[in-house]
Structures are given as C-alpha cells and as structure tokens.
PADOLO-218643 format. One record per residue (C-alpha): residue number from 1; x, y, z. Coordinates in nm, 2 decimals, always signed. Last residue first. Example, Ala and Ser with C-alpha at 12.3 -4.5 7.8 and 13.67 -1.06 7.14 Angstrom:
BEGIN
+------+--------+--------+--------+
! resi !     xx !     yy !     zz !
+------+--------+--------+--------+
!    2 !  +1.37 !  -0.11 !  +0.71 !
!    1 !  +1.23 !  -0.45 !  +0.78 !
+------+--------+--------+--------+
//
This chain:
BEGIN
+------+--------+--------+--------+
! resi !     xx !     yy !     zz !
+------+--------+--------+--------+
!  377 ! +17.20 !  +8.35 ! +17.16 !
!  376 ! +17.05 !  +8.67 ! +17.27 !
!  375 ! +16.72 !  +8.62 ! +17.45 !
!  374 ! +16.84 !  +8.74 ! +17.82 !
!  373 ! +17.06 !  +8.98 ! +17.73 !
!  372 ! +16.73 !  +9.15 ! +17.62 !
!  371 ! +16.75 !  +9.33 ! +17.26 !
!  370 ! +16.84 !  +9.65 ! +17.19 !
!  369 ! +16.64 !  +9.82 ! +16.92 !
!  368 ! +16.32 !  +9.98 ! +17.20 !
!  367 ! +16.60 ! +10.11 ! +17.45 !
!  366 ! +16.71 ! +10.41 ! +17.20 !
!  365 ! +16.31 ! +10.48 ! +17.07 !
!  364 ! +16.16 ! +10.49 ! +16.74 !
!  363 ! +16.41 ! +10.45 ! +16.53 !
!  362 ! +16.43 ! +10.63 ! +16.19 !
!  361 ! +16.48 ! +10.32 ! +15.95 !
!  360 ! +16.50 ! +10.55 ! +15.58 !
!  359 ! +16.65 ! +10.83 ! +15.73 !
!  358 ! +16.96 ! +10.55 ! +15.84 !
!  357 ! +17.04 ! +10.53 ! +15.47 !
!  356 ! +16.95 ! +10.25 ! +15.24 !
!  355 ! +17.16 ! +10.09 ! +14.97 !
!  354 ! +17.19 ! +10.22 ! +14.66 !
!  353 ! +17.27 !  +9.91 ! +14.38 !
!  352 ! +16.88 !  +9.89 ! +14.38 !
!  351 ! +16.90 ! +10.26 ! +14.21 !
!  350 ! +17.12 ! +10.18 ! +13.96 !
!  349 ! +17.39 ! +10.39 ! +13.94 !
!  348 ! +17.39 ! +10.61 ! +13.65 !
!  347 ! +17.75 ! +10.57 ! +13.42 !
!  346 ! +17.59 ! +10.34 ! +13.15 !
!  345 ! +17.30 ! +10.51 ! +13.16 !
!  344 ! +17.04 ! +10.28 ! +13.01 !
!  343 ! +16.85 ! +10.33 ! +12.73 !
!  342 ! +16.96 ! +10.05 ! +12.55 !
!  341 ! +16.77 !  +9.86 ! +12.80 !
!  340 ! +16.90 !  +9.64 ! +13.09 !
!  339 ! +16.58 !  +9.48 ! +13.35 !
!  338 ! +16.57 !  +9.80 ! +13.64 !
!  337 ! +16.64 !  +9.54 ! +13.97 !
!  336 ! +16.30 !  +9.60 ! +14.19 !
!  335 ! +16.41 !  +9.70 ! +14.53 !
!  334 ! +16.32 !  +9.51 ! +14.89 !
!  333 ! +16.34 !  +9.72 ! +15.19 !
!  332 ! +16.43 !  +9.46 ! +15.54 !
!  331 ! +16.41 !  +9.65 ! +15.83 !
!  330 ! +16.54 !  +9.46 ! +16.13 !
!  329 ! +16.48 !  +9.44 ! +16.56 !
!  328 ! +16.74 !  +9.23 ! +16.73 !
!  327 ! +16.55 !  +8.89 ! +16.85 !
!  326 ! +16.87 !  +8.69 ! +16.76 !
!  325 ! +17.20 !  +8.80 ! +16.81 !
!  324 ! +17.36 !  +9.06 ! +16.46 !
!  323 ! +17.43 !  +8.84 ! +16.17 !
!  322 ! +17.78 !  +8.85 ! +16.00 !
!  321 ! +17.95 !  +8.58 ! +16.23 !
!  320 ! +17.65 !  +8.35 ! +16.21 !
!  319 ! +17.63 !  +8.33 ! +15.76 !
!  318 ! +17.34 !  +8.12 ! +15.85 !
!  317 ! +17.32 !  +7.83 ! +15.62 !
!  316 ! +17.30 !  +7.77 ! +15.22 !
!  315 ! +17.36 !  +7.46 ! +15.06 !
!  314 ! +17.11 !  +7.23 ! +15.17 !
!  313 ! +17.17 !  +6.86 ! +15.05 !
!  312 ! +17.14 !  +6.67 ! +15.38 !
!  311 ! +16.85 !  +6.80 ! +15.49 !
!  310 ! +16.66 !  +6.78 ! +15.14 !
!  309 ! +16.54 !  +7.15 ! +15.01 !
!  308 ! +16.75 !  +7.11 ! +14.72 !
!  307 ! +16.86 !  +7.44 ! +14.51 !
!  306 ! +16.89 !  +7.45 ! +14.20 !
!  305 ! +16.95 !  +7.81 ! +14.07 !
!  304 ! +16.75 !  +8.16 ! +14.04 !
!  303 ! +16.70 !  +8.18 ! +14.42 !
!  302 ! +16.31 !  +8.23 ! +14.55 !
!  301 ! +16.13 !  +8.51 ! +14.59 !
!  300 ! +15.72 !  +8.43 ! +14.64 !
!  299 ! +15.77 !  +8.02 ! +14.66 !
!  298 ! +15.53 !  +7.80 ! +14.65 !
!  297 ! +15.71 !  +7.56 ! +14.43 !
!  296 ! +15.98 !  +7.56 ! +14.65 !
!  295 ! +16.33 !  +7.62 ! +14.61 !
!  294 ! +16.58 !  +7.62 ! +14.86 !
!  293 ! +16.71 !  +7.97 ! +14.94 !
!  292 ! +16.37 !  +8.09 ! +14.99 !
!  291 ! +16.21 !  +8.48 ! +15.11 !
!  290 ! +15.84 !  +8.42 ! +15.16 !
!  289 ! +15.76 !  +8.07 ! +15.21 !
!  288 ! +15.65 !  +8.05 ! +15.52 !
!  287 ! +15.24 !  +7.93 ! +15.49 !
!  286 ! +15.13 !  +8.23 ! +15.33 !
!  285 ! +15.35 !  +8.17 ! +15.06 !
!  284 ! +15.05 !  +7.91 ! +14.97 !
!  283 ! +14.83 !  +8.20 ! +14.85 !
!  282 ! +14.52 !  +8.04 ! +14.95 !
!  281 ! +14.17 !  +7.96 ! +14.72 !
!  280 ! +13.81 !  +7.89 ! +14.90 !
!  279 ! +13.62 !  +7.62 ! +14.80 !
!  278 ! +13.50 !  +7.52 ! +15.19 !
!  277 ! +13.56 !  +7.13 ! +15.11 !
!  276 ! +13.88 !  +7.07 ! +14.82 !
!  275 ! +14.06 !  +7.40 ! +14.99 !
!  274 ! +14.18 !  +7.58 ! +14.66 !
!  273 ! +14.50 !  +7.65 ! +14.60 !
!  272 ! +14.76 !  +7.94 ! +14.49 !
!  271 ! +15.07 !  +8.04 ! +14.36 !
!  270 ! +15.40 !  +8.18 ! +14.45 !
!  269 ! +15.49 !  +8.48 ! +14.27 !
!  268 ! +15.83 !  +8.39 ! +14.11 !
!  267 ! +16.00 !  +8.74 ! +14.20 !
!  266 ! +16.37 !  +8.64 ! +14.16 !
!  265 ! +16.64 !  +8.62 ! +14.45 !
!  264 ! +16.98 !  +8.65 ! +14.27 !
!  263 ! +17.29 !  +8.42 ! +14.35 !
!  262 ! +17.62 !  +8.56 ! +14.47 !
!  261 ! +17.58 !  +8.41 ! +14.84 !
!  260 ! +17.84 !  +8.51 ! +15.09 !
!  259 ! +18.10 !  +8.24 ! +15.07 !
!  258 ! +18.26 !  +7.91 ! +15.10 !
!  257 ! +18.22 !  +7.89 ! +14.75 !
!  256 ! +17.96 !  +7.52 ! +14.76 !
!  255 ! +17.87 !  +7.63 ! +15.12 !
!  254 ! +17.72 !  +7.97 ! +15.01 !
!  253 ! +17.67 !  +8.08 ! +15.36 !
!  252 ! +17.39 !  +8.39 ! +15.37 !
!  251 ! +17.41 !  +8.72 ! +15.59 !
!  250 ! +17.60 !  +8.89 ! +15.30 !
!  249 ! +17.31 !  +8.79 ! +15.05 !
!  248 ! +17.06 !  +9.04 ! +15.27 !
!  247 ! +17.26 !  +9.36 ! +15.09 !
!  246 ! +17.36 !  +9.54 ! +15.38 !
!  245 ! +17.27 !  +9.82 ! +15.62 !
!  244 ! +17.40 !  +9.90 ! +15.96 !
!  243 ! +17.33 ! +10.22 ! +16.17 !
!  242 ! +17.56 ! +10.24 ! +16.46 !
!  241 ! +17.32 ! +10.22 ! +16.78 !
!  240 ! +17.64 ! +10.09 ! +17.00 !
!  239 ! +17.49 !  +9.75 ! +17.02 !
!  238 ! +17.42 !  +9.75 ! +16.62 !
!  237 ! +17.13 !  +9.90 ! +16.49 !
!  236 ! +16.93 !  +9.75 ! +16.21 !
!  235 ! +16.89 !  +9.72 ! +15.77 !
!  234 ! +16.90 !  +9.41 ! +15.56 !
!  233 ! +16.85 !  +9.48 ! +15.20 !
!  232 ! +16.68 !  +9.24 ! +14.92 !
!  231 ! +16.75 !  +9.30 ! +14.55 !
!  230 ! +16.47 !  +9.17 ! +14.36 !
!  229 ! +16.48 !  +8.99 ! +14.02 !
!  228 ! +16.24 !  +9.04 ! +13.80 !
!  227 ! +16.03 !  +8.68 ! +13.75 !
!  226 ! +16.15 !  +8.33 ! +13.69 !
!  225 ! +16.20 !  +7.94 ! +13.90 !
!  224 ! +16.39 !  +7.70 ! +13.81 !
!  223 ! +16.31 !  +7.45 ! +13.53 !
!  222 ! +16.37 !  +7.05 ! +13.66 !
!  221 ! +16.22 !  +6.78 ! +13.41 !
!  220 ! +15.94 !  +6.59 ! +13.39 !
!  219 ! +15.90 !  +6.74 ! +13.65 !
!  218 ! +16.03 !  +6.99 ! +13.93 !
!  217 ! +15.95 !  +7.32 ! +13.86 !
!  216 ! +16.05 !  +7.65 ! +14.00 !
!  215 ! +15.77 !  +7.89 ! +14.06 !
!  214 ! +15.66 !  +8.15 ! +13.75 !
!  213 ! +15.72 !  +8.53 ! +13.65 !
!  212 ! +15.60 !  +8.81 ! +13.90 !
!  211 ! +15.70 !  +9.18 ! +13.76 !
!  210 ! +15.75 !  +9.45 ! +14.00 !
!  209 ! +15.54 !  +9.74 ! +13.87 !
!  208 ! +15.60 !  +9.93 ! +14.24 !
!  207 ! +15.22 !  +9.86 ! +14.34 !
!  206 ! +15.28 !  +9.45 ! +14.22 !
!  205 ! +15.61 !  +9.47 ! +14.48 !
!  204 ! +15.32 !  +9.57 ! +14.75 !
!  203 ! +15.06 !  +9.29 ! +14.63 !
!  202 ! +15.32 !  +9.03 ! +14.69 !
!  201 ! +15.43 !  +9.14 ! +15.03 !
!  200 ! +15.07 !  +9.13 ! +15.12 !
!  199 ! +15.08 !  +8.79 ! +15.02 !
!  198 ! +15.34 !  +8.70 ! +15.17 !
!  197 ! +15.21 !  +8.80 ! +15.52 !
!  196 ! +15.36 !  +9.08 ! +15.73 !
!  195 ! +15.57 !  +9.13 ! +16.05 !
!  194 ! +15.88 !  +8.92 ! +15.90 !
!  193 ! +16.05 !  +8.64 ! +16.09 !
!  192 ! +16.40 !  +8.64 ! +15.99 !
!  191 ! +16.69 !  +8.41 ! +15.96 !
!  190 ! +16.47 !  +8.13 ! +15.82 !
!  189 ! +16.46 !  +7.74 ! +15.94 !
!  188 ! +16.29 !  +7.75 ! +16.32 !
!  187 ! +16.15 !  +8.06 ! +16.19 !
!  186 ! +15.92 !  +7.86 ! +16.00 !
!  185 ! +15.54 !  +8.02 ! +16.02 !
!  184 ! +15.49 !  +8.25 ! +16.34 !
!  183 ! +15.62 !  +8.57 ! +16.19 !
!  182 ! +15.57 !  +8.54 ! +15.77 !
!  181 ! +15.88 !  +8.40 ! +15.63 !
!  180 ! +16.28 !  +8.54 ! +15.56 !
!  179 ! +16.55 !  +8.41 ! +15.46 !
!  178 ! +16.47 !  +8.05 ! +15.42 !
!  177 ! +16.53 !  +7.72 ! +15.36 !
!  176 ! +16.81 !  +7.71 ! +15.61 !
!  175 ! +16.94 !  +7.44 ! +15.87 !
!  174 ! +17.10 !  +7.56 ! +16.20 !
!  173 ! +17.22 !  +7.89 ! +16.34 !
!  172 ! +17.13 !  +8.26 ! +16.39 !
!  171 ! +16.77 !  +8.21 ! +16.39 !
!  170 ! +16.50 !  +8.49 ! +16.44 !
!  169 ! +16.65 !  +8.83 ! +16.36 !
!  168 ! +16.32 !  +9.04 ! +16.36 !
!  167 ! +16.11 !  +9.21 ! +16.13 !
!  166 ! +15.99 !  +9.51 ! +15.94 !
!  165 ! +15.90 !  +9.53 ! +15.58 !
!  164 ! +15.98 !  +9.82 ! +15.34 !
!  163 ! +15.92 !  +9.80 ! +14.96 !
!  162 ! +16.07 ! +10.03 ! +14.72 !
!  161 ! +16.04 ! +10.20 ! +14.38 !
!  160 ! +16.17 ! +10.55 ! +14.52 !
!  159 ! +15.81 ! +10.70 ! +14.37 !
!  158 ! +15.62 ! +10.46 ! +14.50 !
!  157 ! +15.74 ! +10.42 ! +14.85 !
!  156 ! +15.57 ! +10.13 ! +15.01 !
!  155 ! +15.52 ! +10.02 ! +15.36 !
!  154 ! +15.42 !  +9.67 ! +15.53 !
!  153 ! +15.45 !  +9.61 ! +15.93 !
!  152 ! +15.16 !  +9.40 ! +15.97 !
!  151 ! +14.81 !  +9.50 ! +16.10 !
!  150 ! +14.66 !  +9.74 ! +15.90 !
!  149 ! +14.88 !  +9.65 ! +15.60 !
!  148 ! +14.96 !  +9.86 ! +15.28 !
!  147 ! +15.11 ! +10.19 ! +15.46 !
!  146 ! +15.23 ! +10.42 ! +15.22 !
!  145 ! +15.60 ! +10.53 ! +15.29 !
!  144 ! +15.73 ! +10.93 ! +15.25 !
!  143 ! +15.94 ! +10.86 ! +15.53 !
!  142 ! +16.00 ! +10.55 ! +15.67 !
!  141 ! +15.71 ! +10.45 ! +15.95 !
!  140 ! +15.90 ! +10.48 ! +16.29 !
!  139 ! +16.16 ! +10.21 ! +16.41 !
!  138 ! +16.18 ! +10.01 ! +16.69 !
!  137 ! +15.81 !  +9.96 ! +16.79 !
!  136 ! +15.70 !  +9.69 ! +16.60 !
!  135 ! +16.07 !  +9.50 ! +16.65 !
!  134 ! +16.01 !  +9.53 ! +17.00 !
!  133 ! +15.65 !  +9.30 ! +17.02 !
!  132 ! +15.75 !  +9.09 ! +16.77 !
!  131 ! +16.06 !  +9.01 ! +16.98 !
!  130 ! +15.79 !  +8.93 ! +17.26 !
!  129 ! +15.77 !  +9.18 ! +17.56 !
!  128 ! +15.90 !  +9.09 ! +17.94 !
!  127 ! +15.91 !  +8.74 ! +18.08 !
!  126 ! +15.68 !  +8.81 ! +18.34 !
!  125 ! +15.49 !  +8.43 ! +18.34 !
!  124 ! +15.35 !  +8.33 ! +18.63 !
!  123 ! +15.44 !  +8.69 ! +18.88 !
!  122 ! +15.25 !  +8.87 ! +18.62 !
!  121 ! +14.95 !  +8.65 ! +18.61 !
!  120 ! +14.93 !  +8.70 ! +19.00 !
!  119 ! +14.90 !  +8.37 ! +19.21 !
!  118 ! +14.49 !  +8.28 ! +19.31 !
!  117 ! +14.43 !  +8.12 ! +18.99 !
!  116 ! +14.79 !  +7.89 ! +19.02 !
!  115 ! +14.66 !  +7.80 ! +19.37 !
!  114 ! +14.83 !  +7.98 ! +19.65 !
!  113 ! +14.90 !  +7.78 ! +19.96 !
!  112 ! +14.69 !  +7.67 ! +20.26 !
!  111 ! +14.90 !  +7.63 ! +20.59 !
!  110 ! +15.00 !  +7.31 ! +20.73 !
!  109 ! +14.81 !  +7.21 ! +21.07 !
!  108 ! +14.90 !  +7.11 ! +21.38 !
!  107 ! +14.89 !  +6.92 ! +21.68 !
!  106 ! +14.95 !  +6.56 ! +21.62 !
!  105 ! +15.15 !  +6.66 ! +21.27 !
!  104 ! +15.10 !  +6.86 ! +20.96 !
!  103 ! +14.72 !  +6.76 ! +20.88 !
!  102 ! +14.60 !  +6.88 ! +20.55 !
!  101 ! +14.48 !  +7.19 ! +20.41 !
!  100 ! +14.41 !  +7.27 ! +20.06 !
!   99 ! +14.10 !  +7.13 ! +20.03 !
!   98 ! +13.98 !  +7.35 ! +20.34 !
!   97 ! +14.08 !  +7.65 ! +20.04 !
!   96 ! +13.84 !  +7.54 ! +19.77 !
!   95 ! +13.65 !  +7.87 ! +19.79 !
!   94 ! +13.29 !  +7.65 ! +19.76 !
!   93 ! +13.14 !  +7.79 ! +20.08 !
!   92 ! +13.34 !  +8.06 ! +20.19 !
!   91 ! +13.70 !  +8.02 ! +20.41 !
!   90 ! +13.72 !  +7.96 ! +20.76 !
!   89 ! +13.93 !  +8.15 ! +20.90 !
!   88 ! +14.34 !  +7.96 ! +20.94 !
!   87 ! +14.36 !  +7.75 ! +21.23 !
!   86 ! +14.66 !  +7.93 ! +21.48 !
!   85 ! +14.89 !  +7.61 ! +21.52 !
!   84 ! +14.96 !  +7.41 ! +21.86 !
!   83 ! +15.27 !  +7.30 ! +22.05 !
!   82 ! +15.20 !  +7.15 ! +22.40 !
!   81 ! +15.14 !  +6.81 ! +22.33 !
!   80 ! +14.84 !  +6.68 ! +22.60 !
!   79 ! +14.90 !  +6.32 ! +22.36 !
!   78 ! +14.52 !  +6.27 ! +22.35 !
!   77 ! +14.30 !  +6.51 ! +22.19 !
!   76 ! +14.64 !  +6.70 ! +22.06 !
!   75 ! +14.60 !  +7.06 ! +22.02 !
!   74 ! +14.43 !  +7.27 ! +21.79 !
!   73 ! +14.46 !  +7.66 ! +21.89 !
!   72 ! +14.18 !  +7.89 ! +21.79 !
!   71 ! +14.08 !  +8.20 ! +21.58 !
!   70 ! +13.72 !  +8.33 ! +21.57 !
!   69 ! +13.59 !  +8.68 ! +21.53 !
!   68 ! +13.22 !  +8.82 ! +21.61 !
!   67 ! +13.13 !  +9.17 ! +21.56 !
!   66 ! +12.97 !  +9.45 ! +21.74 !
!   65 ! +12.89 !  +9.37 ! +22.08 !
!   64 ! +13.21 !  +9.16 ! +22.13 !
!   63 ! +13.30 !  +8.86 ! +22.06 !
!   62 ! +13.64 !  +8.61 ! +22.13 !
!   61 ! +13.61 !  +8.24 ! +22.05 !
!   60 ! +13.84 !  +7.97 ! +22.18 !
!   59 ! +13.83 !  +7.63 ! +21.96 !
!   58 ! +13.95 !  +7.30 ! +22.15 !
!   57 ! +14.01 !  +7.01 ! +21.95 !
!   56 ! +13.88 !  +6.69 ! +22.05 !
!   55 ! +13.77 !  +6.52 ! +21.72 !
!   54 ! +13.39 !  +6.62 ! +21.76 !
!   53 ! +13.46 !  +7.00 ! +21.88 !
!   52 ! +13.48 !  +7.14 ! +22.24 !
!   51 ! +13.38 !  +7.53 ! +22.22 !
!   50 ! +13.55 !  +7.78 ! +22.44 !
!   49 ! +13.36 !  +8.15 ! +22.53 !
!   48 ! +13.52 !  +8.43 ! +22.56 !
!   47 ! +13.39 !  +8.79 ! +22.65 !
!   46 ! +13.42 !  +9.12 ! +22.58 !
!   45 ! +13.09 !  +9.41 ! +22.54 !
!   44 ! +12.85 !  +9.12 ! +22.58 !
!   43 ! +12.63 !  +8.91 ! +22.30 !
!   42 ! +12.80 !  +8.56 ! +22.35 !
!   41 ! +12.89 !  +8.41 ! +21.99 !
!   40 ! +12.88 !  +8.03 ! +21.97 !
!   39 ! +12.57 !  +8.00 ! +21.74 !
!   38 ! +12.75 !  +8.21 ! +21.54 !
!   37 ! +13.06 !  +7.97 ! +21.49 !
!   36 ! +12.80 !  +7.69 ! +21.45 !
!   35 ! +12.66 !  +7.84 ! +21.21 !
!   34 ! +12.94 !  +7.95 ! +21.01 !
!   33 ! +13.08 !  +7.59 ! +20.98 !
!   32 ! +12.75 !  +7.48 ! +20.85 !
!   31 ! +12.50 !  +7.29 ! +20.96 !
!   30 ! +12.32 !  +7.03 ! +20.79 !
!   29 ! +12.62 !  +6.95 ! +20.57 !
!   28 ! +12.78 !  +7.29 ! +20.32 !
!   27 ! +13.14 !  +7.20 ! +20.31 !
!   26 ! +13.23 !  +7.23 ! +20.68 !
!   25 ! +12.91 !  +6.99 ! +20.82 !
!   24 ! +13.13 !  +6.77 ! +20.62 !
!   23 ! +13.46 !  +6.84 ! +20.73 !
!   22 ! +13.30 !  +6.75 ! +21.10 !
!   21 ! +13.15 !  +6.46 ! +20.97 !
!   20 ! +13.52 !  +6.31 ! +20.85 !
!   19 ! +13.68 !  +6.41 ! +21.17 !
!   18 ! +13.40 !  +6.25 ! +21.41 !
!   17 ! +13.44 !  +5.95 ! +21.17 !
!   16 ! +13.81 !  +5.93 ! +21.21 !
!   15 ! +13.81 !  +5.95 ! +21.54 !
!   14 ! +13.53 !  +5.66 ! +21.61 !
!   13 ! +13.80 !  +5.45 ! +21.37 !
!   12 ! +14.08 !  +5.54 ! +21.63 !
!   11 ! +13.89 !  +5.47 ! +21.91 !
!   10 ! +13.78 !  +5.13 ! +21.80 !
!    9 ! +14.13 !  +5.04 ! +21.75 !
!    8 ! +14.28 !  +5.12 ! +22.04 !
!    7 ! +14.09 !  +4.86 ! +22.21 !
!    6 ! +14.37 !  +4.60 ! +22.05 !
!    5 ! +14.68 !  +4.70 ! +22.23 !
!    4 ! +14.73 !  +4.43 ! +22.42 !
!    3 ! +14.59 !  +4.23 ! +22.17 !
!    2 ! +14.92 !  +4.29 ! +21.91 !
!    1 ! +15.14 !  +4.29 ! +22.17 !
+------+--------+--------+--------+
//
C-alpha cells in the first residue's frame, strides 16, 4: 500500500513549496502580491481575465477603465470539489492580517478575525464608571466649605469647626483594621475608601485647632495612643434617596459587647520617615492608615484602647446589617470633641453631638448616589 502510493509524495512536497513562495512573494518577496494583481489588469471598459497561481488555485479578475478590483474562488487543485470561499483583499504590507488566515478545508479558507488592537476599547472593557468615579460626583461642595485639596475630595468649614471628606463604601464584610484609608491603599480591610490622603486630612483638622497628641506604643511597655478626640460621622442616600447620617461607631462590631463600638477615635497624628537613599520624609498614614480600629503606630485617628492588629485577635468587624451595599457614594465630616472646661454650658449641646443635616451633603445628581446592581454585594 505503502509503495503504491509512493509518487504522491513528491507532489505533495512540490505543493508545499509552491505555497510557501507564494506567501512569500505575499509578504514583501521579489514581487509583491499587488504587482502581480496589476500586472493582471486588462485596460478595456469590462473585461475578465483568469490567473493560474503556483498551488493551483484559480483567481478571476474583473477591471475596468478606471479601477482594478480582485476577488476569487479557491478550489481544490486536485479533488475538482465544488465548494469554494471568496479570498478576502489582500491586506497592506505589514497589516498582519495573511497571519491570521489559515487553511479551513480542501477548498477554503477561514476568515481573519479581529485582533485585540483592531476590537473597540469600549467593546473590551465597558464596565461603566469606577465607585471613585460616582462618589466624586454625588454630592456638591457643602456649603460655606473651603476646599483644601486640588485633587481629592477635602473641605473645611472654619467657623462650624468641621472637616468634610467624600468617599465610598468599600467592604461590607471580612477582617477590619480600618474605617476608613486613602482610595487605593487597604480597602480590602476598611469600610471606606476616602478621596483624600491622610495627610491632607491632617493638615485640615490642624486648620479647625484640632489638637494631634502621640501614636500608640508598643514597648517596653504598651501606651495607647493620645490627641482630642474626633467624632466621626457617616452621611449617604439610601435606595429611596432618604438622607442618612450617623455617628461612624454604629457601622462598627464591637465583638467583646456584641455591639456598636463605644470607644473614641483620638487624633494621634501619625508620624513620619525618612527614605534611607533619596532623604526625603513621608507621612506613613499615607500608606492606609487613616481611620484604625487596630492600632498602629502610624496611625492618624486611631481607638483609645488596645487593640491587636493579629488576624485572629481583631475585635472590631463590619457592623453588615447597618452598612448601606458597597460602592454607595458617602460623606464622612469629622468634628473636634470641645475638651470639658468650667466654662461649659451644662445645658448647650455640644456641637460634635449635632449630627449633619442633608444641606450639608447636597447631591449632585439623583442617578449619580445609586450604585450599579451590578457592584452591590
């Protein structure tokens, strides 16, 4: 069987080459693909003229006296099969696209798909705007704020004593160190991603005469951490655009009261460092630790109390059925608690004990606070 079919051999190989010079002369070889179609061209008002190429595949050519157009039906050299496929134009030197086609059968040929550069950016990856992008346009400046950031979200109101920061609900559940921390630090562990840095944060509670005191520390012996304290609110639309605002405790799981946490956050000011090779000095907040419930050394609030950072000694967690679904756009205004004086009006309410109204988070838009279906968890 084998030698009776033996002298096939030689005609397959002398195919093979015929093929192989032809894609050649296609990618830029003595003569190109367009010269031979030209070369082909009969100058009369309608004709055709039929061209035998190397690996026996006819190509028909239609001109005319203005312009020259080629299509053409491959069919098998040998087999006489009747089914053929229209050859795609031949694409410009160093397009890539004759990479793209490859032999789909005796008679035919698969057709040239869409690389990922030739597919539309917006059909790749349309996944609509980022929850930073909504939460910076949910809500309008508060009124009578000073911006202190050009490119976060950072306000301050002088006269009211208050700090305004916007945000976004980024965990609902899992382990928590945090409260809140600069967008694109440690969401993975805080319930909101802020739109500002710490230190900026910092230098806004210095503007309202906040008082920093010092970070927790942990040897020889532990000493927590000191500073004014700072009541933190929480602020955002519900689903049915009811304005919401609570102290930021109520979204926190005291697991040792089995409880909304009771424990002040103090202003303990972080700290800095110095990069041993370039010199320059960071405020280590920066790096996600803006708002703790552990404690951390480079804290900038951080919880009055021990409180372990270890995995399996955490003590706070998401307080889930209080917090609104992830991505949902937030204000969060942070108030200086008054330190007691014998001057104080016993019957005055203190003004961190007066939670924000919905003047103070004017949206921006209705559709702008509502987060996708989508990315609620």
């Amino acid at each position: 069987m084998i030698r009776k079919h033996s002298f096939l051999v030689p005609l397959v190989l002398i195919g093979l080459v015929a093929a192989g010079c032809n894609r050649a002369s296609e990618k830029g070889g003595p003569k190109s693909a367009a010269s031979s179609t030209s070369e082909a061209t009969v100058d009369s008002p309608q004709q055709t003229t039929t061209t035998e190429t190397g690996n026996g595949a006819a190509v028909t050519e239609s001109t005319d006296s203005n312009k020259s157009q080629s299509s053409g039906t491959a069919i098998g050299a040998e087999s006489g099969d009747s089914k053929s496929a229209t050859l795609p134009p031949v694409s410009p030197a160093g397009s890539g696209t004759d990479e793209m086609l490859s032999l789909n059968g005796p008679g035919g040929t698969e057709a040239p798909t869409a690389t990922e550069s030739e597919t539309p950016a917006a059909s790749r990856w349309d996944r609509g705007p980022s929850p930073e992008d909504i939460a910076e346009k949910a809500f309008l400046p508060p009124p009578g704020g000073t911006s202190l950031s050009k490119d976060g979200r950072l306000w301050i109101d002088a006269k009211r004593k208050r700090v305004y920061i916007d945000g976004y609900v980024a965990m609902t559940r899992g382990p928590l160190e945090m409260f809140a921390c600069p967008v694109g630090t440690k969401e993975h562990e805080s319930i909101v991603a802020a739109l500002s840095r710490s230190r900026d944060v910092h230098a806004a509670l210095l503007a309202i005469e906040a008082t920093p005191g010092t970070p927790v520390r942990f040897r020889p012996t532990f000493v927590p951490p000191t500073g004014q304290v700072i009541r933190v609110w929480v602020c955002w639309y519900d689903k049915d655009g009811k304005f919401q605002a609570v102290d930021a405790r109520e979204w926190i799981h005291d697991l040792d009261i089995d409880g909304p946490m009771k424990t002040e956050w103090v202003f303990a000011g972080s700290g800095f460092w110095q990069d041993p090779e370039d010199k320059r000095e960071y405020y280590e907040a920066d790096g996600g630790d803006m708002i703790c419930v552990s404690n951390f050394s480079s804290a900038m609030l951080d919880v009055a109390i021990s409180s372990s950072a270890d995995a399996d000694s955490l003590r706070f967690e998401p307080f889930e059925t209080k917090i609104p679904p992830r991505d949902t756009p937030v204000r969060l205004v942070l108030v200086p608690v008054p330190n007691p004086t014998d001057d104080d009006d016993a019957q005055a309410k203190p003004s961190d004990q007066s939670a924000p109204e919905s003047g103070d988070v004017p949206r921006a838009n209705q559709s702008a606070n509502t987060p996708s279906p989508s990315t609620q968890s």
